[in-house]
Residue frames as qw, qx, qy, qz and C-alpha x, y, z in Angstrom:
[[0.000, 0.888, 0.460, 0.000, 0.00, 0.00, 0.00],
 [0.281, -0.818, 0.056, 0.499, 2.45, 2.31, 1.37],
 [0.529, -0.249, 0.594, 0.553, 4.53, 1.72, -1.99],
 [0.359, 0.694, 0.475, 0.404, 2.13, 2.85, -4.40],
 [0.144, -0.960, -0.195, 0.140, 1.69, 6.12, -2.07],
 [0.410, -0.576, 0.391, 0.589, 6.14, 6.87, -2.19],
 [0.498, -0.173, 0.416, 0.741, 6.46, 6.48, -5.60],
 [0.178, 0.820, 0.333, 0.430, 3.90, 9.08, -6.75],
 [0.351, -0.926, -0.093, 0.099, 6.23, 11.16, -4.06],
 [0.650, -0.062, 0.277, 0.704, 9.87, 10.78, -6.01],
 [0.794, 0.013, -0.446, 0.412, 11.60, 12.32, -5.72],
 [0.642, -0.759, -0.084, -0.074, 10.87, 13.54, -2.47],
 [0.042, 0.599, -0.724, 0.340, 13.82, 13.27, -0.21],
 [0.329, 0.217, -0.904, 0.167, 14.20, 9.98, 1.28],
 [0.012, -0.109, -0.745, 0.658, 13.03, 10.90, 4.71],
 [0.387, 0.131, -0.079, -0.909, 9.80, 12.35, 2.83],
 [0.689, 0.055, -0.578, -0.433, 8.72, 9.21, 1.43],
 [0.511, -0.108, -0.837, 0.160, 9.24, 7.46, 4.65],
 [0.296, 0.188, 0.290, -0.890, 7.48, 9.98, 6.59],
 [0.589, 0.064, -0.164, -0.789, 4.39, 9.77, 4.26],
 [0.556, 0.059, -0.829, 0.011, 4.76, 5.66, 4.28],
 [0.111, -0.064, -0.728, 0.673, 4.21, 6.10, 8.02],
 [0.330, 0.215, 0.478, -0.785, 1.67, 8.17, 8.28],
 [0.584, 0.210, -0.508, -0.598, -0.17, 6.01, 5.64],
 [0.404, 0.073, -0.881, 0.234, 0.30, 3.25, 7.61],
 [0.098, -0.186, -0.712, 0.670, -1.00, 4.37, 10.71],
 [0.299, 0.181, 0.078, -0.933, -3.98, 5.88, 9.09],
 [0.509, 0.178, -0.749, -0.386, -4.67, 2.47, 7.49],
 [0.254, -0.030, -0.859, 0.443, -4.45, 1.17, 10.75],
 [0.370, 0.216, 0.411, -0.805, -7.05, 3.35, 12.44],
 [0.642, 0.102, -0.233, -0.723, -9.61, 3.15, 9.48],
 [0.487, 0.149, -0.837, -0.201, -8.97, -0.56, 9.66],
 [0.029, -0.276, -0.771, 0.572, -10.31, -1.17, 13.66],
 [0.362, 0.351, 0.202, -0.840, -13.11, 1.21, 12.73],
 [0.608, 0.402, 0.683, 0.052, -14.07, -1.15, 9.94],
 [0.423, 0.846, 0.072, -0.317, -13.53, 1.37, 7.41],
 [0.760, -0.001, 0.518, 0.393, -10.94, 0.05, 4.52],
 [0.250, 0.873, -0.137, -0.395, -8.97, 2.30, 1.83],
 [0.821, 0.243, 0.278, 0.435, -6.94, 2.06, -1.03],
 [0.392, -0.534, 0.209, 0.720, -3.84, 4.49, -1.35],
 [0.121, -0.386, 0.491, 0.772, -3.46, 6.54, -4.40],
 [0.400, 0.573, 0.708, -0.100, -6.93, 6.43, -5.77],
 [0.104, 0.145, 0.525, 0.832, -7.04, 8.30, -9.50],
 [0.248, 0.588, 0.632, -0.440, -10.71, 10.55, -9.24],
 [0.617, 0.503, 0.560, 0.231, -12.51, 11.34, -12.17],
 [0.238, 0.965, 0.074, -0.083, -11.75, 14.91, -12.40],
 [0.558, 0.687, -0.339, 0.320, -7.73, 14.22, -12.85],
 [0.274, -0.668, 0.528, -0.447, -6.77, 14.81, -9.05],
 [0.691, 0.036, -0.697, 0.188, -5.00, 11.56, -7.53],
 [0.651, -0.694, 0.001, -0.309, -6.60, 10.76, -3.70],
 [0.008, -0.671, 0.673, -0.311, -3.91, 10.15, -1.30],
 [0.041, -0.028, 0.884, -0.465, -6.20, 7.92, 0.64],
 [0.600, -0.111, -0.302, -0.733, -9.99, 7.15, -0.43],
 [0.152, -0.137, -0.971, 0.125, -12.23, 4.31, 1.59],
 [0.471, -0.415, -0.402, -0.667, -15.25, 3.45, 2.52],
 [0.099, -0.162, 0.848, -0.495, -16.39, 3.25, 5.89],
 [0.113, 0.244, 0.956, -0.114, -19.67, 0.41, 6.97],
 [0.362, 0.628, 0.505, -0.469, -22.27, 2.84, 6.20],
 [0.615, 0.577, 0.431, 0.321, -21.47, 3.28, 2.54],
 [0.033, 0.994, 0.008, -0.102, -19.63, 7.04, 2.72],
 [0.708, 0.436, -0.166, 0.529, -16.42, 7.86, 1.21],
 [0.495, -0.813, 0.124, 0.280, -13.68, 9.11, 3.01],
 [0.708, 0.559, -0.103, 0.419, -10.76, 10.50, 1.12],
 [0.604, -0.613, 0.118, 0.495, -7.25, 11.75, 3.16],
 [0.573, 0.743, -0.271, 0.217, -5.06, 14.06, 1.49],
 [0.867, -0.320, -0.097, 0.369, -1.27, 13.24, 3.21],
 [0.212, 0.855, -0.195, 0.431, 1.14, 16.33, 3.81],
 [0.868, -0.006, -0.212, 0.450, 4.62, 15.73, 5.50],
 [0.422, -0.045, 0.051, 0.904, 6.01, 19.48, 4.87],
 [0.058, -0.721, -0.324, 0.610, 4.77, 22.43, 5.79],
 [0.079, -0.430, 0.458, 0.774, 5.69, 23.60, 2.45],
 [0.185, -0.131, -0.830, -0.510, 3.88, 21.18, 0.62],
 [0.102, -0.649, -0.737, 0.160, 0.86, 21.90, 2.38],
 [0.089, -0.584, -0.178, 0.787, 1.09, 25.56, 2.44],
 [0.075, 0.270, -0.637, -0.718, 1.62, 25.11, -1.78],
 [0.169, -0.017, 0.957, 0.233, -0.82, 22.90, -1.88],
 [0.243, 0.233, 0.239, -0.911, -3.96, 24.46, -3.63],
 [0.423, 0.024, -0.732, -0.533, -5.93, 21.50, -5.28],
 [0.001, -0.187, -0.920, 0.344, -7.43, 19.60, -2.13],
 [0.351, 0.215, 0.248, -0.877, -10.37, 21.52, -2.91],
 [0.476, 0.312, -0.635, -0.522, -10.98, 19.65, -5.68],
 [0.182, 0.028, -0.948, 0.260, -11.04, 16.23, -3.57],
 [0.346, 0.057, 0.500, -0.792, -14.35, 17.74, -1.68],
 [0.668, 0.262, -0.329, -0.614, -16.68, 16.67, -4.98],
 [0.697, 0.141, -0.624, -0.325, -15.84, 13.46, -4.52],
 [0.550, -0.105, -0.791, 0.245, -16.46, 12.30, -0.95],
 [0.484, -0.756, -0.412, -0.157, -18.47, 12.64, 2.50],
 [0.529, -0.785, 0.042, 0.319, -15.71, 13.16, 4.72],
 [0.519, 0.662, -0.393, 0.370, -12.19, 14.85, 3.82],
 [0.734, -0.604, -0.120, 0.286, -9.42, 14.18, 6.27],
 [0.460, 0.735, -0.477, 0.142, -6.00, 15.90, 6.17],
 [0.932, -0.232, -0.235, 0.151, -3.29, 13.31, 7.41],
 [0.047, 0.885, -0.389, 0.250, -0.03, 14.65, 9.07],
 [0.617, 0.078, -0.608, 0.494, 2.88, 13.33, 10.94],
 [0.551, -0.593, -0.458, 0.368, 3.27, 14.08, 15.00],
 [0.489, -0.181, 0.025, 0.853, 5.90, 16.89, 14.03],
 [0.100, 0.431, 0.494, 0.748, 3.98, 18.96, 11.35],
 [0.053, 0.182, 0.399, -0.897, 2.51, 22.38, 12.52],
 [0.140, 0.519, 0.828, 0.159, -0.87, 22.04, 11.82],
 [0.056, -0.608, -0.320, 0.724, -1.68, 25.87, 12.40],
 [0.254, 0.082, -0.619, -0.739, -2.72, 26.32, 8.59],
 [0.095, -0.331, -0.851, -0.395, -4.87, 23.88, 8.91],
 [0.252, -0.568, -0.647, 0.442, -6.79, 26.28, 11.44],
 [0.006, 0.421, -0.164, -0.892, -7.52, 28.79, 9.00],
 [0.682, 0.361, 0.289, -0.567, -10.19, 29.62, 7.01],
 [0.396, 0.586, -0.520, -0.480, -8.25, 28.96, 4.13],
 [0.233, 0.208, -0.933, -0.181, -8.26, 25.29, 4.70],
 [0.735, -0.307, -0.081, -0.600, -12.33, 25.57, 5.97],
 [0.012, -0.261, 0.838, -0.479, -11.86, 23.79, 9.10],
 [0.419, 0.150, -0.083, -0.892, -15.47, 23.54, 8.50],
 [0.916, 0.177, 0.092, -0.348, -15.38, 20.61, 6.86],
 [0.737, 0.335, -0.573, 0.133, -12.27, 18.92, 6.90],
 [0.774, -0.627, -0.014, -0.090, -11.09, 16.88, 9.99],
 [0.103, -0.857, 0.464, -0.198, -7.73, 16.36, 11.02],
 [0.967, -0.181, 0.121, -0.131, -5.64, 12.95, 11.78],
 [0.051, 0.744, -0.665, 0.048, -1.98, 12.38, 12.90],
 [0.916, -0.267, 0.201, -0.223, 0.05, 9.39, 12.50],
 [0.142, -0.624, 0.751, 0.162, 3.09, 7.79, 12.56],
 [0.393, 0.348, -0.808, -0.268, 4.19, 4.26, 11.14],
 [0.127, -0.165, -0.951, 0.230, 1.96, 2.24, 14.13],
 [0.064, 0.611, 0.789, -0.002, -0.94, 4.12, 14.42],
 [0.218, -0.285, -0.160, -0.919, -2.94, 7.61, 14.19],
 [0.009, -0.595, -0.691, 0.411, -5.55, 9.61, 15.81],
 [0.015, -0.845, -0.423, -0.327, -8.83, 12.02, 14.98],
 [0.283, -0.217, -0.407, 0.841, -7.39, 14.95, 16.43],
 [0.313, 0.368, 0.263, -0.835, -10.56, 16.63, 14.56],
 [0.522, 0.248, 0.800, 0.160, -13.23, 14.90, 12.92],
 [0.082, 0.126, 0.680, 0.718, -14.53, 15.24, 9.42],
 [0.427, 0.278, 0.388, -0.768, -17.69, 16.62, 9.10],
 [0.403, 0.195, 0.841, 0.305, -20.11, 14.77, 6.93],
 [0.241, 0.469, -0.303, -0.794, -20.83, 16.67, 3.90],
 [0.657, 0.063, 0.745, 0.093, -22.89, 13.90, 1.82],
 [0.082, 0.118, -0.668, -0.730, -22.91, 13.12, -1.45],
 [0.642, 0.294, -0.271, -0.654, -25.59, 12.49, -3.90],
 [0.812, 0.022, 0.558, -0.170, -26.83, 8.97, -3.70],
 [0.811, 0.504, -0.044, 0.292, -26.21, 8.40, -7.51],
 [0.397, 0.622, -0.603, 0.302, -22.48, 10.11, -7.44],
 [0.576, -0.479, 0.624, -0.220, -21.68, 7.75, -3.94],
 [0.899, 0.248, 0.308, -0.188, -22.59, 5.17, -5.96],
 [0.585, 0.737, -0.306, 0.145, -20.20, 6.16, -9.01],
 [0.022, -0.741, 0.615, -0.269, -17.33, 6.83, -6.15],
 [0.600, -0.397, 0.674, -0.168, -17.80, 3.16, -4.70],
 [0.905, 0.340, 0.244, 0.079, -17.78, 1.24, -8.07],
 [0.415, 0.804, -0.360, 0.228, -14.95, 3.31, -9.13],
 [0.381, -0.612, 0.626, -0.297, -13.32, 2.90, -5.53],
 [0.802, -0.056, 0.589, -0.083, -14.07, -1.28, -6.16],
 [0.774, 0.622, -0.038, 0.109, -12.84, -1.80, -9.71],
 [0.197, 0.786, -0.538, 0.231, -9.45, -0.04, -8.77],
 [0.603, -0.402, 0.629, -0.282, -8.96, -2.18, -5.53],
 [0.895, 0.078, 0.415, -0.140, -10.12, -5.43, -7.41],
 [0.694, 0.704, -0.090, 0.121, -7.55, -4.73, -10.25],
 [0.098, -0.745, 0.572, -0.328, -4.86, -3.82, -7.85],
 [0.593, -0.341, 0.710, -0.166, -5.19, -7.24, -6.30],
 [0.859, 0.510, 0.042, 0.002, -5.76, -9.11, -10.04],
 [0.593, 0.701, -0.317, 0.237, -2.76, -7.80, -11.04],
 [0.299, -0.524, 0.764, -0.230, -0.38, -8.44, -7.53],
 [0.658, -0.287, 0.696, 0.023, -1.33, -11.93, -8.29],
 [0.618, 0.358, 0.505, 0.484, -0.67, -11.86, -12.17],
 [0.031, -0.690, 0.192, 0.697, 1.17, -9.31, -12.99],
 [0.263, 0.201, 0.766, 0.551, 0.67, -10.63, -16.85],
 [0.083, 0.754, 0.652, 0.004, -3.11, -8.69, -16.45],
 [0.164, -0.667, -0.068, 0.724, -1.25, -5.02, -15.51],
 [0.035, -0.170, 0.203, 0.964, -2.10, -3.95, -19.01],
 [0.151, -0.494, -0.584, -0.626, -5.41, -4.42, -19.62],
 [0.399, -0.716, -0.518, -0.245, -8.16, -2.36, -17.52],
 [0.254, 0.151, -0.156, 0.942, -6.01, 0.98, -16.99],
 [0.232, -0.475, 0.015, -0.849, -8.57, 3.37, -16.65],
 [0.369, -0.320, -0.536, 0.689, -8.36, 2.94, -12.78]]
């Protein structure tokens, strides 16, 4: 999982990609006790590539965006884009990372929640608000969200299949 998530982050520095590995991990972890189950590096229809998308037992997407550097989060001015296509938004951080951006309007605290974690686990330090979708586009976002997953595991056990049924 964590390996799809590093090499859409080259070429980071090193310590970047094992930073974000972590806190992918540990965010996997949480959603996973909570019954709620993602799939790194999820492609959404409008071009923008989810860090983190899942679904949690009541049918609602959840999408994480993951930010390591204060830089790359300050720069970062697409997450907006991510809202269209899910109930909850999280942002994910490491322990270290000043979150005080995210406590501005500019990143509408409103409706995004908050969730630190290292390489063993992660907490809600502020939850997502639920913002639902449209019954028909939920629908779209969990057949899309299950096709990718079910291809991702096709192809880990026959990698002979990785070229047909791209459009992930």
């Amino acid at each position: 999982m964590a390996d799809s998530l590093a090499s859409t982050l080259a070429p980071a520095p090193d310590g970047e990609v094992a930073t974000a590995r972590a806190v992918c991990r540990g965010i996997a972890r949480l959603f996973a006790r909570n019954d709620i189950w993602c799939l790194p590096e999820m492609p959404l229809r409008n071009g923008r590539r989810a860090d983190l998308m899942g679904v949690d037992p009541k049918g609602r997407v959840i999408i994480v965006e993951i930010k390591v550097q204060r830089g790359d989060l300050l720069g970062d001015g697409k997450w907006p884009d991510y809202l269209d296509h899910c109930d909850r938004f999280f942002w994910g951080v490491p322990p270290g990372l000043d979150r005080g951006p995210l406590e501005s309007e500019e990143y509408r605290p409103d409706c995004c929640g908050i969730i630190v974690a290292d390489g063993y686990d992660a907490e809600i330090l502020r939850p997502a608000p639920l913002h639902p979708l449209a019954a028909a586009r939920r629908k779209v976002e969990v057949e899309r969200l299950a096709r990718a997953a079910l291809r991702r595991l096709t192809v880990a056990g026959d990698p002979d299949c990785a070229p047909w049924g791209q459009s992930e």
